[in-house]
Backbone as numpy.savetxt, mean C-alpha at the origin, in Angstrom:
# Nx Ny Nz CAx CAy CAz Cx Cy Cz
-33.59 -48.79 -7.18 -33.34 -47.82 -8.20 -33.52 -46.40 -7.65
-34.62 -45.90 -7.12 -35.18 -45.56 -6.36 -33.69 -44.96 -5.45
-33.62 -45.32 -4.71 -32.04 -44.90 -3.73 -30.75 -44.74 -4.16
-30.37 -45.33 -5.11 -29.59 -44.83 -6.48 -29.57 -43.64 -6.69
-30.46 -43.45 -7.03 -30.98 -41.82 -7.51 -30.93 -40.49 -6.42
-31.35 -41.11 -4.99 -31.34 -40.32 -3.91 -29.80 -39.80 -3.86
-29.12 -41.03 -3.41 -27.50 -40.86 -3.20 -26.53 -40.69 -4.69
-27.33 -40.23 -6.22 -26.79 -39.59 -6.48 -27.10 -38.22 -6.54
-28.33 -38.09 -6.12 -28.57 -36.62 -6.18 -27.88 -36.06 -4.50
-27.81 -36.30 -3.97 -27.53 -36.15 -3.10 -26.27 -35.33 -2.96
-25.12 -36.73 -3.85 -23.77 -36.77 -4.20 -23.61 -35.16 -4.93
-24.14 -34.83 -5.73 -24.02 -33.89 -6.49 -24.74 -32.86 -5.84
-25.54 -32.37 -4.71 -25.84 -31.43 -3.99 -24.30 -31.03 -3.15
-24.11 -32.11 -3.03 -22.74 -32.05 -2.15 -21.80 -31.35 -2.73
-21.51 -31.46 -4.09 -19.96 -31.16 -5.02 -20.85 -29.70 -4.94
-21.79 -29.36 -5.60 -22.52 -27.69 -5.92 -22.48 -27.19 -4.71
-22.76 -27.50 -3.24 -22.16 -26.99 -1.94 -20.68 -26.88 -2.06
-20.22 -27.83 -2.15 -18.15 -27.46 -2.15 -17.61 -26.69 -3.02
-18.27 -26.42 -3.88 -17.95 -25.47 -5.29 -18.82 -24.14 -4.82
-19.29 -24.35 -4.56 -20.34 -22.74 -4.35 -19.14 -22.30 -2.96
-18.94 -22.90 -1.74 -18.14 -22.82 -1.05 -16.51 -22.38 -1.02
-16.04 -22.95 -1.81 -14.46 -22.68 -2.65 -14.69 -21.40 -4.00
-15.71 -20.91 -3.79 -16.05 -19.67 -4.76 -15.90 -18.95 -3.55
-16.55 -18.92 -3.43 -16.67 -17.67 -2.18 -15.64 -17.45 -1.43
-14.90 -18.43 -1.14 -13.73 -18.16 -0.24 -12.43 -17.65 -1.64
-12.69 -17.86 -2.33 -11.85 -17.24 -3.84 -11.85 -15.68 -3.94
-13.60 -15.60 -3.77 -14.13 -14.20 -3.97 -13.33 -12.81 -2.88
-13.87 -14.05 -1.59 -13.53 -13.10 -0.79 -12.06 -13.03 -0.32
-10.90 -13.73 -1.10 -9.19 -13.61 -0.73 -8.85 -12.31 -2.02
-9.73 -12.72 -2.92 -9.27 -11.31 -4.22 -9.74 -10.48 -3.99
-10.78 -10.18 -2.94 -11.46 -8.76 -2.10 -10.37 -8.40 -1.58
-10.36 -9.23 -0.56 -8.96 -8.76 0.55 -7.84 -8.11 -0.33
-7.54 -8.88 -1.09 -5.97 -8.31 -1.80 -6.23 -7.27 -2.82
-7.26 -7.17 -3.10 -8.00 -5.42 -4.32 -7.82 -4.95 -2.97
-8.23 -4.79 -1.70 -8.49 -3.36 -1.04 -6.68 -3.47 -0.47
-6.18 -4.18 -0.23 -4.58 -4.63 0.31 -3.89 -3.43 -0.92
-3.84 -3.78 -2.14 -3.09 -3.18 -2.71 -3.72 -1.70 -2.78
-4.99 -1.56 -2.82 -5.60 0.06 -2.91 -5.15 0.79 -2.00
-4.70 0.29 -0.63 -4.41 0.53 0.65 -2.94 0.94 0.51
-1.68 0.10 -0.06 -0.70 0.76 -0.24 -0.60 1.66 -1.27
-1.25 1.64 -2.26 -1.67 2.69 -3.10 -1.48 3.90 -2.68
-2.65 4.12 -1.89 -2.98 5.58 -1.23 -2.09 5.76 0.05
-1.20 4.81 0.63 -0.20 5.13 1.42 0.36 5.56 0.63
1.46 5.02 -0.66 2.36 5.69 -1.36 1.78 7.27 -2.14
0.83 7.09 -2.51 0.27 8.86 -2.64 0.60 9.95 -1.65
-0.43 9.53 -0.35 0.20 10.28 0.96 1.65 10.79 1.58
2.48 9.40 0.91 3.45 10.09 1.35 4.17 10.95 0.14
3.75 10.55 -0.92 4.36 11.46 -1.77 3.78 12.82 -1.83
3.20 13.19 -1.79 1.84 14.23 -0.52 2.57 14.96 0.18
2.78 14.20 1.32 3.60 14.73 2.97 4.60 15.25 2.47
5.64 14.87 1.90 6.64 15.23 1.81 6.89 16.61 0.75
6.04 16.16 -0.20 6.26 17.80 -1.09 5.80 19.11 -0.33
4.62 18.79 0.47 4.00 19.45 1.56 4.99 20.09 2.42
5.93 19.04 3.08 6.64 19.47 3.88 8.10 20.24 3.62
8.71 19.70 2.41 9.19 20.43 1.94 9.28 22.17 1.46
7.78 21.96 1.01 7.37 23.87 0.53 7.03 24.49 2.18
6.75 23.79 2.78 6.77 24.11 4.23 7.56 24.64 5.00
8.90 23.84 4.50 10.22 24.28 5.23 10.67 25.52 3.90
10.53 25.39 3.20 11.26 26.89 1.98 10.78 27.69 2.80
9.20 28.23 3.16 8.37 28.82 2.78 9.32 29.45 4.20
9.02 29.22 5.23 9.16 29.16 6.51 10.83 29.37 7.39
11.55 28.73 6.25 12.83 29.36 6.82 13.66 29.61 5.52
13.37 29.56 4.29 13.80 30.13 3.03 14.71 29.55 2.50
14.79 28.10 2.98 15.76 26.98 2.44 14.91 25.89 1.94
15.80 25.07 1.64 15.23 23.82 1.44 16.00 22.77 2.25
15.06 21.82 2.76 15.85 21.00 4.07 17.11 20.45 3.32
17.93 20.43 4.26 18.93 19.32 3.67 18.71 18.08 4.21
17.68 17.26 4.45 18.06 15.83 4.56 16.57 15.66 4.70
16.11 14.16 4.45 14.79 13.37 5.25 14.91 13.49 6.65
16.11 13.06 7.03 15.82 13.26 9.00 15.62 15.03 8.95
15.95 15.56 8.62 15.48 16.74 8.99 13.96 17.28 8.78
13.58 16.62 7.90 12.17 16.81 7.10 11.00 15.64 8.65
11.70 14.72 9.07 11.52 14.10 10.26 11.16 14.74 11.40
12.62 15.14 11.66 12.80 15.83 13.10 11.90 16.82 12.93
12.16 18.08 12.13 11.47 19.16 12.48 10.68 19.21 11.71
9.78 18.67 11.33 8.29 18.96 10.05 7.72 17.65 10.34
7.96 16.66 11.70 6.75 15.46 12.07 6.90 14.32 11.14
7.71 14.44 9.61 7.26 13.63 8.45 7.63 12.52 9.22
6.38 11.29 9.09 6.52 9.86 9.30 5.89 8.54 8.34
6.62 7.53 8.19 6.31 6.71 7.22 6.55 5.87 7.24
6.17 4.42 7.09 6.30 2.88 7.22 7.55 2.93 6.40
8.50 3.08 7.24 10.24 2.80 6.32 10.26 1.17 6.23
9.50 0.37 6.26 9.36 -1.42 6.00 9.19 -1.18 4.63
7.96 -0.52 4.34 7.15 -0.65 2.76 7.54 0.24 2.15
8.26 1.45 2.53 8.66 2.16 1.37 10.36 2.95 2.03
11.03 3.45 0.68 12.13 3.52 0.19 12.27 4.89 0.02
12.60 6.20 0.64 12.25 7.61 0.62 13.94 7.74 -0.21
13.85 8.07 -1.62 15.65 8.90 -1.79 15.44 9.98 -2.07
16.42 10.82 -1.29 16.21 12.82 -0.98 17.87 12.96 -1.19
17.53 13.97 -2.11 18.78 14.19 -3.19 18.91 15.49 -3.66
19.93 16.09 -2.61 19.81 17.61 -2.05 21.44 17.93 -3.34
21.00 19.12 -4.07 21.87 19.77 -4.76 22.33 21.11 -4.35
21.32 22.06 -3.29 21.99 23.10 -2.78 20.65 23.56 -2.05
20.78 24.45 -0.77 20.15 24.96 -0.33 19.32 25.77 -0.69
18.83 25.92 -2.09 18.19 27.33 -3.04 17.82 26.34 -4.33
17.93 25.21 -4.35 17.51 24.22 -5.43 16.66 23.07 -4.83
15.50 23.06 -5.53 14.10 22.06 -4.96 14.99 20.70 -4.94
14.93 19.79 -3.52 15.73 18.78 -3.80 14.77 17.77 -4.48
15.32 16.53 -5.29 14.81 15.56 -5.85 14.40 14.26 -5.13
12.89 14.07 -4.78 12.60 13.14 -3.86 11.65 11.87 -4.69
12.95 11.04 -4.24 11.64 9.65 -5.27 11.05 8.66 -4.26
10.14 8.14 -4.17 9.18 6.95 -3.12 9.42 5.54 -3.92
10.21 4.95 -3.13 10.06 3.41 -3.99 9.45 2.51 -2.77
8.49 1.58 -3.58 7.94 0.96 -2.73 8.77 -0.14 -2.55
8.88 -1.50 -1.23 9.78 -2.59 -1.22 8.96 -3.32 -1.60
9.39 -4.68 -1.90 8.66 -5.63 -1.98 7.86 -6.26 -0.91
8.81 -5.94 0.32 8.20 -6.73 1.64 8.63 -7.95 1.99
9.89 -8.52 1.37 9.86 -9.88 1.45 11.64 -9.60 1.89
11.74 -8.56 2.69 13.02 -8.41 3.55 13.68 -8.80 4.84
């Protein structure tokens, strides 16, 4: 009776180890992916950042407004994970703020 009891307590130390175990590894994959997404977060900020930056940069500095992203590239350094995000620059005239939107991709391209 006596040993019964051992090997079921036992049994059930075992499952509260595999469960305490499969928590934690739960805990710590929804860590990873909270700081994963905080991380593109504040990439997509930054670059929406850089670029208005660089834009009033170039007015300020040669009294236009760029006409293109490669130009905002070439001559103003701007750089950015073109995998994860989607830059559209949407130039109406050299004397009009152009319209710049950040779309993020999915990633699964």
């Amino acid at each position: 009776m006596a040993r019964f009891a051992r090997k079921r307590h036992s049994r059930n130390h075992a499952y509260v180890r595999l469960v305490a175990a499969v928590l934690v590894i739960v805990a710590f994959g929804i860590g990873i992916h909270l700081i994963s997404v905080g991380d593109v977060n504040r990439q997509e900020k930054n670059l929406r950042q850089a670029l208005e930056n660089d834009i009033t940069a170039c007015y300020s500095m040669e009294g236009r407004y760029p006409e293109s992203l490669s130009y905002l590239k070439q001559n103003y350094g701007l750089i950015y994970n073109e995998k994860m995000f989607y830059v559209d620059y949407q130039v109406t005239g050299s004397n009009i703020r152009p319209v710049v939107t950040v779309i993020r991709k999915d990633g699964k391209e």
